[in-house]
C-alpha positions, -999 to +999 in steps of 0.1 A: +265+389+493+286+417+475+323+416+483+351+440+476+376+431+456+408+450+452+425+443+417+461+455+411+484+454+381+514+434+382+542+424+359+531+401+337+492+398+346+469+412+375+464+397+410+426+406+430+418+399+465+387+407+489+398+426+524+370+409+537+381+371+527+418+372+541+434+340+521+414+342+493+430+357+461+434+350+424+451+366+390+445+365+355+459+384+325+431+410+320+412+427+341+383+408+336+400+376+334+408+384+374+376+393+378+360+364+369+387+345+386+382+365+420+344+353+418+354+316+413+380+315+443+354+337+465+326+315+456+345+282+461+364+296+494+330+304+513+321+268+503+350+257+518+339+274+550+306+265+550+313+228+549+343+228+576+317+248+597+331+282+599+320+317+598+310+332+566+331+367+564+306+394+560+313+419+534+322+452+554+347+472+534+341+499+516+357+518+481+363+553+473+386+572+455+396+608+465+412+632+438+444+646+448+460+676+434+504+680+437 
C-alpha cells in the first residue's frame, strides 16, 4: 500500500505523519532521515494492528499543491 505522509520542519529536526494512520508519527534530522523513519513506524504500526486484529487503514488521502499569487 502507498501512504501519504506529511513531513514538516521543526526547530531542531523534522517531524512526518500519515492522515491515514492517526497515531502513527516519527522525526529525524533530515528529510530523508524522517522519511525513512515514517516507513519504519508505518510498517511496524500496521503490524501492530494486524496482530491485535484490527483494521488496516486504507491509504485515501491525497497531495497537491496549488500556486498562489499575493
Amino acid at each position: 500500500m502507498k501512504y501519504s505522509i506529511v513531513i514538516e520542519k521543526t526547530t531542531n529536526n523534522y517531524s512526518a505523519y500519515s492522515p491515514d494512520v492517526p497515531g502513527c508519527v516519527a522525526t529525524g534530522k533530515s528529510i530523508n532521515e524522517v522519511k525513512d523513519n515514517m516507513l519504519q513506524a508505518l510498517i511496524f504500526h500496521i503490524h501492530g494492528l494486524k496482530e491485535d486484529g484490527l483494521p488496516v487503514p486504507v491509504p485515501e488521502s491525497q497531495v497537491d499543491y496549488l500556486s498562489v499569487s499575493v
